[in-house]
C-alpha positions as CSV (number, residue, x, y, z in Angstrom):
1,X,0.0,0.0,0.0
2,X,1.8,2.8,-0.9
3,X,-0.8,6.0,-1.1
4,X,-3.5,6.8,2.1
5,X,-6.4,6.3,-0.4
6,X,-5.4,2.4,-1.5
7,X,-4.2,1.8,2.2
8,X,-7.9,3.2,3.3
9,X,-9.9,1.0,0.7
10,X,-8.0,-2.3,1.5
11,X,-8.4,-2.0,5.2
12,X,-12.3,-0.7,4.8
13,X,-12.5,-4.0,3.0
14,X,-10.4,-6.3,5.6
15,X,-12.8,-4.5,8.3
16,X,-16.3,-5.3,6.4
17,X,-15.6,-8.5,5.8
18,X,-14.1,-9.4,9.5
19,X,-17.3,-7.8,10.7
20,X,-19.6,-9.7,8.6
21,X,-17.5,-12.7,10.4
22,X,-18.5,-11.6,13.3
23,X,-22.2,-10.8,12.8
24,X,-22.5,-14.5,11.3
25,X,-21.1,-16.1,14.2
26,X,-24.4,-15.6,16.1
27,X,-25.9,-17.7,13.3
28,X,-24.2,-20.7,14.7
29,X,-24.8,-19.1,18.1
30,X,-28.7,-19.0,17.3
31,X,-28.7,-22.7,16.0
32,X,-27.4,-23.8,18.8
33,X,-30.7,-22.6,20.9
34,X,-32.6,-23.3,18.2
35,X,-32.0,-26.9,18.3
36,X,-31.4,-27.3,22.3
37,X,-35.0,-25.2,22.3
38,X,-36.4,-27.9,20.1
39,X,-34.9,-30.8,21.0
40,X,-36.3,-33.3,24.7
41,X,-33.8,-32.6,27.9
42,X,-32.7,-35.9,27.5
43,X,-30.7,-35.4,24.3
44,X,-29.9,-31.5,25.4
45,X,-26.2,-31.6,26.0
46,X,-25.3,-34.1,22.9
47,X,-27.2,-31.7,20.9
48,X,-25.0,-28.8,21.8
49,X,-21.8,-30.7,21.9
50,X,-22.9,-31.6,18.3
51,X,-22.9,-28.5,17.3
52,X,-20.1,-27.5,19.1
53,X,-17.4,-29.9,17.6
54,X,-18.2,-29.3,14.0
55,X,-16.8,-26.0,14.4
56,X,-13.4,-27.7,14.8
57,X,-14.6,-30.7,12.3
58,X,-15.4,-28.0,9.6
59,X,-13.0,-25.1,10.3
60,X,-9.9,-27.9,10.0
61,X,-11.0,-29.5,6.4
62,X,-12.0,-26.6,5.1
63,X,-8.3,-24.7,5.9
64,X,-6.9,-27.7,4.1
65,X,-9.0,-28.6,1.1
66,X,-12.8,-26.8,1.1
67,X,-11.3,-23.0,0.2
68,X,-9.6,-25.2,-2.4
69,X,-12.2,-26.9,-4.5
70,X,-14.0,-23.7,-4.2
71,X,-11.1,-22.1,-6.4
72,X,-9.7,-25.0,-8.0
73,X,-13.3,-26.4,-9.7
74,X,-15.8,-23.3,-11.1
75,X,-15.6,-24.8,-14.5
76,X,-17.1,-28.0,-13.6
77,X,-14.0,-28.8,-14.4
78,X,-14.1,-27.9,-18.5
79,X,-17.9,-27.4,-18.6
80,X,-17.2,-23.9,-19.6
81,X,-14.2,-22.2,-20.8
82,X,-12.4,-20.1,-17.6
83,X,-12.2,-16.0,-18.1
84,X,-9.1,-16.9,-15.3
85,X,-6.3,-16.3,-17.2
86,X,-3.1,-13.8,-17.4
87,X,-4.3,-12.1,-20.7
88,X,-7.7,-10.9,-17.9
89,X,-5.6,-10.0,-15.2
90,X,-8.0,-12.2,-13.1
91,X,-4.9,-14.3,-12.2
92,X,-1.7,-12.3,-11.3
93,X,0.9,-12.9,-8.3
94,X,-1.0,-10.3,-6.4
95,X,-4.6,-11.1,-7.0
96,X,-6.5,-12.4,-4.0
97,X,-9.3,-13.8,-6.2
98,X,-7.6,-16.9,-7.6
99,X,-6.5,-20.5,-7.1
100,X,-3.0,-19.4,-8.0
101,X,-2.4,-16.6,-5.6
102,X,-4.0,-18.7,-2.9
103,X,-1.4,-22.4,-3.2
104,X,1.3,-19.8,-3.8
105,X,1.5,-17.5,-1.2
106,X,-0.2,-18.8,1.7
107,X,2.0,-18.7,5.0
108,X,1.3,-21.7,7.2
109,X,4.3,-20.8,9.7
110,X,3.7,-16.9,10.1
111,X,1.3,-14.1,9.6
112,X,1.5,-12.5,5.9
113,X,1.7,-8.9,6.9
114,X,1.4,-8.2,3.4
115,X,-2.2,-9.9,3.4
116,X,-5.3,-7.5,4.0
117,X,-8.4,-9.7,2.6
118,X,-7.8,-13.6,1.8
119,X,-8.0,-14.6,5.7
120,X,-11.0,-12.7,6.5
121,X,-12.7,-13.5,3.1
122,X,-11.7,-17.1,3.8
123,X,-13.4,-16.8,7.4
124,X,-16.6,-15.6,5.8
125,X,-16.8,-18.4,3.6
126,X,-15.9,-20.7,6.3
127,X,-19.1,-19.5,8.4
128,X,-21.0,-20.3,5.2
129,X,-19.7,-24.1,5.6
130,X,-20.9,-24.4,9.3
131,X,-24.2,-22.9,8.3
132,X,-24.7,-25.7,6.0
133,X,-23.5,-28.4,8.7
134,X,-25.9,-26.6,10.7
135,X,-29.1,-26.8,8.9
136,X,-28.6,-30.3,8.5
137,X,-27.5,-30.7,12.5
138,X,-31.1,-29.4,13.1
139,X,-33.0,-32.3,11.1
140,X,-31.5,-35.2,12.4
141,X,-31.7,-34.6,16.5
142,X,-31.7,-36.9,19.4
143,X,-30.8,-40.3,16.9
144,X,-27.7,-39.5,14.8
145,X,-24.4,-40.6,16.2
146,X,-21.6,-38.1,17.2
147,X,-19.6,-40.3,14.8
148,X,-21.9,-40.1,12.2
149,X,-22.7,-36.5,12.1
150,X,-18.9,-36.0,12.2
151,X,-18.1,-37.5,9.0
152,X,-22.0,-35.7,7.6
153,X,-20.4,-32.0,8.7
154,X,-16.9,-32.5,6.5
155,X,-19.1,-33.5,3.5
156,X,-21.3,-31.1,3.4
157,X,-19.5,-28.1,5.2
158,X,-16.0,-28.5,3.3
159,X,-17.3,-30.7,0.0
160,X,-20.5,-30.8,-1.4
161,X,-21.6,-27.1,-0.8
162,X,-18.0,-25.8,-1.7
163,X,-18.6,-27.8,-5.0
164,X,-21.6,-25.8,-5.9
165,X,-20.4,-22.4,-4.5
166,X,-17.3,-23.2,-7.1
167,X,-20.2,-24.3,-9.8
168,X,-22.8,-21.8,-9.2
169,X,-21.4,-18.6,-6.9
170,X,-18.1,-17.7,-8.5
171,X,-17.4,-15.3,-11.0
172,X,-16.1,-18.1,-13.3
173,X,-18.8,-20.5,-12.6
174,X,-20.2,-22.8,-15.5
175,X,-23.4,-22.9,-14.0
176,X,-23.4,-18.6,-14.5
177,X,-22.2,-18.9,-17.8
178,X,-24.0,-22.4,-19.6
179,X,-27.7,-22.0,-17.5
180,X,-27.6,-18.4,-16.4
181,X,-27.7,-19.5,-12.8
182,X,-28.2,-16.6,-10.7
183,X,-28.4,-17.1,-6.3
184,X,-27.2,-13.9,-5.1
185,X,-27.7,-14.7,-1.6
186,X,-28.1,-18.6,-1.4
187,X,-31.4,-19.7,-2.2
188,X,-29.9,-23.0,-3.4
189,X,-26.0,-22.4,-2.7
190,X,-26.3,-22.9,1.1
191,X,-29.9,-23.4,1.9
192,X,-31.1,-25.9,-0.5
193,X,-28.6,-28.0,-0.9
194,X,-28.2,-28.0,2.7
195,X,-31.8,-29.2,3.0
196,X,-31.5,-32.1,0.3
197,X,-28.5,-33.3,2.0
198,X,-30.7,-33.4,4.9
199,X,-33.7,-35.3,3.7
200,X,-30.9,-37.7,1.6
201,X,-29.5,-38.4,5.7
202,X,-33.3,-38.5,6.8
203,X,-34.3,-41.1,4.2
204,X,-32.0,-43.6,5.6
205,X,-31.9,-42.3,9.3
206,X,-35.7,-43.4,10.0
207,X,-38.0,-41.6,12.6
208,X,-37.5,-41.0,16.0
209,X,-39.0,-43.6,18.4
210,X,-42.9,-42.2,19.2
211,X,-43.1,-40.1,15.8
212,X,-45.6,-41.8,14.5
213,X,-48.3,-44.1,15.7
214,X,-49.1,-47.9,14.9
215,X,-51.6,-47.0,12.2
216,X,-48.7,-44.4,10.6
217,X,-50.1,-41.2,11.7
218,X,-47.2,-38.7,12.7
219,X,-47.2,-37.6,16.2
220,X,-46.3,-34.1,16.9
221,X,-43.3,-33.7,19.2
222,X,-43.1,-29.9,19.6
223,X,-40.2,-27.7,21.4
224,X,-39.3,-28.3,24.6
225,X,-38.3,-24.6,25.3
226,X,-40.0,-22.1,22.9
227,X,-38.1,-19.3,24.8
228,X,-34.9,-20.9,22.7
229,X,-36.4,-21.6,19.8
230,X,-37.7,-18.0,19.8
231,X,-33.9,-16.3,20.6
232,X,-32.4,-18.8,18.6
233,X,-34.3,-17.6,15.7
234,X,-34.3,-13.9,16.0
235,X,-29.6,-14.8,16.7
236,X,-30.5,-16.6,13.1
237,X,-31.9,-13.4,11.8
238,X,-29.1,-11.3,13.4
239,X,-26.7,-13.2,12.1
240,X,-28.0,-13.2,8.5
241,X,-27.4,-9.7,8.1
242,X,-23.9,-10.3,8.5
243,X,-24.8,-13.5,5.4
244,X,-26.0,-10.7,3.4
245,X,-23.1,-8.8,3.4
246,X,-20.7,-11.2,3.1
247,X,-22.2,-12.2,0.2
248,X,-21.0,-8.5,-1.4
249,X,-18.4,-7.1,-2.4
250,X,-18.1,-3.9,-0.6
251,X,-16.2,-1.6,-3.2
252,X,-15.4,-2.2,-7.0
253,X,-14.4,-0.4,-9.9
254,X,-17.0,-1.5,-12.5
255,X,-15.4,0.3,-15.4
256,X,-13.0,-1.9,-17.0
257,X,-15.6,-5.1,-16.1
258,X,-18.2,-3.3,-18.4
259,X,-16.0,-2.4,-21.0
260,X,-15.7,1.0,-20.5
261,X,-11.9,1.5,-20.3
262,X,-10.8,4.5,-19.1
263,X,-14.2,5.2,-16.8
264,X,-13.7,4.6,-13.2
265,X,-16.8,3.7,-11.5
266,X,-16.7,2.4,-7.6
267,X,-19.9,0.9,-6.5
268,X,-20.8,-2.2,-4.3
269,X,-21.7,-5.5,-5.9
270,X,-23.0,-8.9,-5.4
271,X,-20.5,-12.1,-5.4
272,X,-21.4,-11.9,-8.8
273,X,-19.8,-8.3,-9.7
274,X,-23.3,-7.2,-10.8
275,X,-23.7,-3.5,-9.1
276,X,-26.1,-3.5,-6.0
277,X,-26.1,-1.7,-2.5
278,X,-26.6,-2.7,1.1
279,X,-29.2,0.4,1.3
280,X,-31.3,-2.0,-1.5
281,X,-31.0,-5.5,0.2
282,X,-31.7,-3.7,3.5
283,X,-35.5,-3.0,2.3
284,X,-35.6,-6.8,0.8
285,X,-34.3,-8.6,3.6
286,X,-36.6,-6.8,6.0
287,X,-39.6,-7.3,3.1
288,X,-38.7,-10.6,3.3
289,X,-38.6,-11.5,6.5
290,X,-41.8,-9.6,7.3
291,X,-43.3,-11.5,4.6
292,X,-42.4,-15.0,6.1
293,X,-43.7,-13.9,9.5
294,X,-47.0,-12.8,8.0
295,X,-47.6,-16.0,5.9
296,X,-46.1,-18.5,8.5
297,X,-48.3,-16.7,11.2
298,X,-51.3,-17.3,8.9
299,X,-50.8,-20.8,7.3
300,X,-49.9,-22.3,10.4
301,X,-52.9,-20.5,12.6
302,X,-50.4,-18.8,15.3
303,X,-48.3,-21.8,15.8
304,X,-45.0,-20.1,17.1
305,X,-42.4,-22.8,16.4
306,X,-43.8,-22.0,13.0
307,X,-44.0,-18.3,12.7
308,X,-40.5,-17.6,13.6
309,X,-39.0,-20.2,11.3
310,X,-41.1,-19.2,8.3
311,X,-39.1,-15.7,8.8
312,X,-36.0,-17.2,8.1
313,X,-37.7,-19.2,5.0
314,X,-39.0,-16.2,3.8
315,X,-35.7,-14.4,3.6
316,X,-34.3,-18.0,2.4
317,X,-36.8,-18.3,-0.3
318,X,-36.1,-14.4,-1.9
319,X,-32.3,-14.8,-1.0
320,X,-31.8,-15.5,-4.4
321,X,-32.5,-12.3,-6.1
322,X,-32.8,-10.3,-3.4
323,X,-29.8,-7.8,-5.1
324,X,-32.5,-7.3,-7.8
325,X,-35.9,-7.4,-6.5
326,X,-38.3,-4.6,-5.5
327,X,-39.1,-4.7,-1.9
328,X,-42.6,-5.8,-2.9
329,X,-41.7,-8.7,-4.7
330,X,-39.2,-9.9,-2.2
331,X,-42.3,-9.2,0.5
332,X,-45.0,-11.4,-1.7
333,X,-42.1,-14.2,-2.6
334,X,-41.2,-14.6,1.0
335,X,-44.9,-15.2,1.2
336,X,-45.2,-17.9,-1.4
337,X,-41.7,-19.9,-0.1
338,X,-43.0,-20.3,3.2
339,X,-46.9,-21.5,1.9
340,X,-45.2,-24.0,-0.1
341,X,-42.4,-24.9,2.2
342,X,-45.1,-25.6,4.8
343,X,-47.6,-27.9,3.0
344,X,-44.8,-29.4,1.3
345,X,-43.2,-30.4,4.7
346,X,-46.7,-32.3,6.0
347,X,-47.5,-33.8,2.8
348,X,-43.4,-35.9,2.7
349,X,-44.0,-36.2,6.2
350,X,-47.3,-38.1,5.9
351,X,-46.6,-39.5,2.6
352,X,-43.1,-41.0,3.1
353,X,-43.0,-40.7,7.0
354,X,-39.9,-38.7,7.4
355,X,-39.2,-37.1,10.9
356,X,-37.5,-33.7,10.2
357,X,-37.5,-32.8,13.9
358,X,-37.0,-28.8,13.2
359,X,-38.8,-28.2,9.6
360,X,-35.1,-27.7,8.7
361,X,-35.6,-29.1,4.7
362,X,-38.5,-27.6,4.7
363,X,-37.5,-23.9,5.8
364,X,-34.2,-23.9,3.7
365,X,-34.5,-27.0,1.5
366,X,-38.1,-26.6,-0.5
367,X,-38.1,-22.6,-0.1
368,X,-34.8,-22.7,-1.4
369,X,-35.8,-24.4,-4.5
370,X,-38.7,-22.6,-4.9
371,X,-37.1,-18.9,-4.5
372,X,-34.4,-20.1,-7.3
373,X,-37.2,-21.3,-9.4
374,X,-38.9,-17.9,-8.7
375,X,-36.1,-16.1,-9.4
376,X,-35.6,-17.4,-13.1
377,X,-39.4,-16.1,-14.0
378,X,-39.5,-12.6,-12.0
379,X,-35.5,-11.5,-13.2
380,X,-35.7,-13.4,-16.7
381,X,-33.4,-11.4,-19.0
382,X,-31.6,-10.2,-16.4
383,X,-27.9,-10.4,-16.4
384,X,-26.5,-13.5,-14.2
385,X,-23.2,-12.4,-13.8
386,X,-21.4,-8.2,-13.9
387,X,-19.5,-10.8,-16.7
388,X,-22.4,-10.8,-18.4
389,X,-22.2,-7.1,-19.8
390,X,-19.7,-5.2,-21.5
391,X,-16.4,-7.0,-23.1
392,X,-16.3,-10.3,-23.4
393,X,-13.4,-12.1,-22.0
394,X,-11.7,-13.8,-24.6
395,X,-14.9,-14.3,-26.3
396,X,-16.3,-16.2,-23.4
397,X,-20.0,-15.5,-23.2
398,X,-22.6,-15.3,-20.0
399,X,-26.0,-16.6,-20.0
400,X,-29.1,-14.6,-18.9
401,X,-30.9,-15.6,-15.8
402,X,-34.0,-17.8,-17.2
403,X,-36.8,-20.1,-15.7
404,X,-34.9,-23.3,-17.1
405,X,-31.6,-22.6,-16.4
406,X,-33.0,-21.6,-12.3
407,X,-34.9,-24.5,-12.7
408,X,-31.8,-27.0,-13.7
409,X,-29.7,-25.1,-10.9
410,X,-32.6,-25.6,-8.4
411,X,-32.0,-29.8,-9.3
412,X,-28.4,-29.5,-9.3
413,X,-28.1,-27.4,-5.8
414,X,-31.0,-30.2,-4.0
415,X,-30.5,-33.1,-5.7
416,X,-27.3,-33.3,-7.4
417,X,-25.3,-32.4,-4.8
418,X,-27.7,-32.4,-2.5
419,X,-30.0,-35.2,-1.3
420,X,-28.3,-37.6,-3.5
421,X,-24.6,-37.5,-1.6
422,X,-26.3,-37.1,1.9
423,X,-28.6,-40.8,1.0
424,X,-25.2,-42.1,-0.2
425,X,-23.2,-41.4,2.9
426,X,-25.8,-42.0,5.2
427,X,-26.0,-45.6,3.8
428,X,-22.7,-46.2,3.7
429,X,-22.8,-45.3,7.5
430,X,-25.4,-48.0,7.8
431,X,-24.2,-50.2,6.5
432,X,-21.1,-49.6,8.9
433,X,-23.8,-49.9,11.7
434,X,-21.7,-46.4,12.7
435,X,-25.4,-44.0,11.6
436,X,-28.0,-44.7,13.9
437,X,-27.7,-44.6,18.5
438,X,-29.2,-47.8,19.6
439,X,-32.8,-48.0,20.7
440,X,-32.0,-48.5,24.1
441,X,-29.6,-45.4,24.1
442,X,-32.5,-43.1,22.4
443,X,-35.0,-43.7,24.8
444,X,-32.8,-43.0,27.6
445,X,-31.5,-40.5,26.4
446,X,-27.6,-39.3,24.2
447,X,-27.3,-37.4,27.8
448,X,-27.8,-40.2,29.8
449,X,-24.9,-42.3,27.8
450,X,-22.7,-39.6,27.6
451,X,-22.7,-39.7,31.6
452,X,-22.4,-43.3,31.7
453,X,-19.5,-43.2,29.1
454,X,-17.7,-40.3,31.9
455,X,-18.1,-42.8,34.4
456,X,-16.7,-45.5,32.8
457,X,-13.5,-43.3,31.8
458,X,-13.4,-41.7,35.6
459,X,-13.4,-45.5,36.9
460,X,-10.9,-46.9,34.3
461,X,-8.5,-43.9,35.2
462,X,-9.0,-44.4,38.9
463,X,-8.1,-48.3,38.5
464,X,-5.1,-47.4,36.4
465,X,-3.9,-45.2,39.3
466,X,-4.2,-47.1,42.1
């Protein structure tokens, strides 16, 4: 940094994105309540110490191979031709934004004095990865093995969602260029992916013990603590401010990205490099929201539990476009996320007898799909990418955003990398007999085994010592 102004900018941009760090940490925070609010005392501490140990699980695997498959695999790889090259400039020894700069120059021994952004942009991504790990922690209470959940975290924290961020949220993605795939703020890239895996774990998982009668009929086994669930949620909502951001980039010159050479023009943009501003996602996150609350208070006559997630799946559901909407629209699609999220949740409950113990597919799984679906229909012709306008790189060309192609990305995000992964590794950890706590241990309770497992430890040390 060698002038005030460039020294100013770069640390503006270290200190937005190590706030947005921050703020996002009281997502994890508010799942954590969530779940222990939801979830019978008996299982209270596993459930916390769950979600406590995939920050390590997560953080670990995705320092040493999630950030890269994120940069390493955007072009499927060689779905798409890569605009990453030296004759762009997008690769150079000082660029933060690239595979290259990252294996090069990371220092494992000391800190990089001469790096301002890659850690905290790194961090930001890496509270994306225990969001996902999180959603699905919330499905599968008070039955999934510590062991089990482990192994569930790493794949979808620091694999299968880093595959379709690289895929689908990168400047260089195929999905961007080929469909037009456009998820600003994560419609599919976190939420609904996160939700397939889920109901891919669930499929194979089975019920908790007393969900559903003799003739089939679920049972409903509500929160334990609403007083949680409700501070858990409203930490969620907190936190996803911080989400939003993070998802921006908070000063760019759009100029040269436009092809207008020679005209300076700083703005904010989405991850995307498509010009927006926290002033606009400000109205749609709040339109959003209110819009969930309003629909979930109605469709589910009152029912808290309900009410305050359908806020969060009204934001999730308009997520996807919410750097483009009119408040209105992102108000009325929040609406129609959570309506569909809702019935959708009874009718696969019922139908296939899955036990989602927190409406977790539901809330980010279906109204993730359907806000990318939405999306394709209410921004068609839109541009998917700030790539998409101006000069070409090197003749590569940018898709618009379109009902199919958000339609296609909405399959790939759920199912492909979704569902399908999460019903293969859960089987495999079946199979293993390593998925599933006994029966015995369930009724009892994860706490009550946990104890008995501390005793047995405290009584094997106190042999060995005497």
């Amino acid at each position: 940094m060698t002038d005030q102004l460039g020294a100013l900018t770069t640390i503006f941009t270290e200190f937005y994105y190590w706030v947005t760090v921050v703020l996002m940490f009281l997502i994890h925070v508010g799942f954590c309540m969530y779940e222990v609010g939801a979830s019978r005392y008996k299982h209270h501490q596993h459930t916390l110490m769950k979600n406590t140990m995939l920050i390590p699980l997560v953080t670990v695997t995705w320092f040493f191979f999630g950030w890269w498959i994120y940069w390493a695999f955007p072009t499927g790889p060689g779905i798409a031709p890569s605009i990453m090259n030296e004759s762009t400039a997008l690769i150079t020894d000082d660029s933060t934004f690239s595979a290259k700069w990252y294996l090069a120059n990371t220092e494992y021994m000391a800190i990089n004095l001469g790096d301002h952004i890659s850690g905290v942009f790194w961090a930001a991504f890496l509270l994306f990865s225990w969001t996902a790990a999180s959603i699905v922690s919330g499905a599968i209470i008070e039955r999934i093995t510590t062991f089990a959940f482990g192994i569930l975290a790493i794949a979808i924290g620091s694999v299968f969602w880093t595959i379709d961020a690289a895929w689908g949220w990168h400047f260089d993605g195929w999905m961007l260029k080929i469909l037009g795939y456009h998820d600003a703020y994560a419609s599919g890239v976190i939420h609904a992916i996160a939700g397939g895996f889920a109901l891919g774990v669930l499929c194979v998982l089975g019920p908790r013990i007393g969900k559903f009668s003799s003739s089939g009929e679920p049972r409903n086994i509500g929160p334990r603590n609403p007083w949680l669930v409700t501070v858990g949620l409203f930490l969620i909502y907190t936190g996803f401010w911080g989400f939003y951001a993070a998802c921006n980039i908070p000063i760019f010159d759009l100029g040269p990205e436009y092809g207008m050479e020679g005209v300076t023009y700083w703005t904010a943009t989405n991850i995307y490099v498509t010009p927006t501003t926290l002033s606009g996602i400000t109205f749609n996150f709040l339109m959003s929201l209110s819009g969930g609350l309003l629909a979930g208070y109605w469709i589910a006559k009152g029912d808290p539990f309900w009410t305050y997630s359908s806020g969060l799946a009204g934001i999730i559901c308009a997520s996807a476009g919410n750097d483009l909407y009119h408040p209105i629209q992102a108000m009325i699609i929040g609406m129609i996320g959570v309506v569909i999220a809702y019935k959708l949740h009874y009718w696969v409950e019922r139908k296939f007898k899955i036990d989602d113990a927190v409406g977790a597919v539901a809330v980010h799984g279906y109204a993730g799909f359907v806000g990318l679906v939405i999306c394709g229909f209410v921004l068609n012709g839109y541009p998917a990418s700030g790539y998409s306008v101006g000069a070409m790189w090197d003749g590569t060309t940018y898709a618009s955003i379109n009902p199919l192609g958000q339609f296609l990305g909405a399959i790939i995000m759920f199912g492909v990398l979704g569902m399908l992964p999460g019903y293969v590794i859960a089987k495999v950890l079946h199979g293993m007999g390593k998925l599933r706590i006994p029966r015995e241990v369930e009724i009892a309770g994860l706490d009550y085994e946990m104890m008995e497992d501390a005793k047995s430890d405290e009584k094997a040390v106190s042999s060995a010592t005497r």
